[in-house]
C-alpha positions in Angstrom: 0.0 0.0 0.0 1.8 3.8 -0.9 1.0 5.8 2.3 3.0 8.6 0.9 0.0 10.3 -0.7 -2.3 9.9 1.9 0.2 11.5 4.8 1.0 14.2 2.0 -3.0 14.5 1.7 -3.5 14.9 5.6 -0.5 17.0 6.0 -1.9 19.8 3.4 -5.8 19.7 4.9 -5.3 19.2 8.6 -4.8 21.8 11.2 -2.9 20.0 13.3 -0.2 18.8 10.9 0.8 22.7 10.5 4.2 22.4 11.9 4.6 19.1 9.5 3.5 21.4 6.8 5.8 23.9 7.6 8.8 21.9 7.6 7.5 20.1 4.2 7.4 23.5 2.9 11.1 24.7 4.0 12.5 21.9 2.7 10.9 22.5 -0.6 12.0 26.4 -0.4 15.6 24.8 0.7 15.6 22.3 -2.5 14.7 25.3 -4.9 17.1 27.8 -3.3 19.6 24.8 -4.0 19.1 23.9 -7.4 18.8 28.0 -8.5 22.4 27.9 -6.7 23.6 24.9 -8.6 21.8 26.1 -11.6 20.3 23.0 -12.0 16.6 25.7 -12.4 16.5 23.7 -15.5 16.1 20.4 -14.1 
């Protein structure tokens, strides 16, 4: 069973996964910030 999408799912709609969200988010920011540096935008 891929539990992936359905912790992604909960993570995005429920209130109390907001600090998960957060840190999903920050490391998404961080992975963008990184590849712009690398210049690997293109990827």
């Amino acid at each position: 069973m891929k539990y992936y999408p359905v912790n992604l799912y909960n993570i995005l709609t429920e209130d109390k996964d907001i600090v998960g969200f957060l840190i999903s988010v920050r490391f998404y920011i961080a992975e963008l910030f990184a590849r712009m540096i690398l210049g690997l935008w293109r990827v």
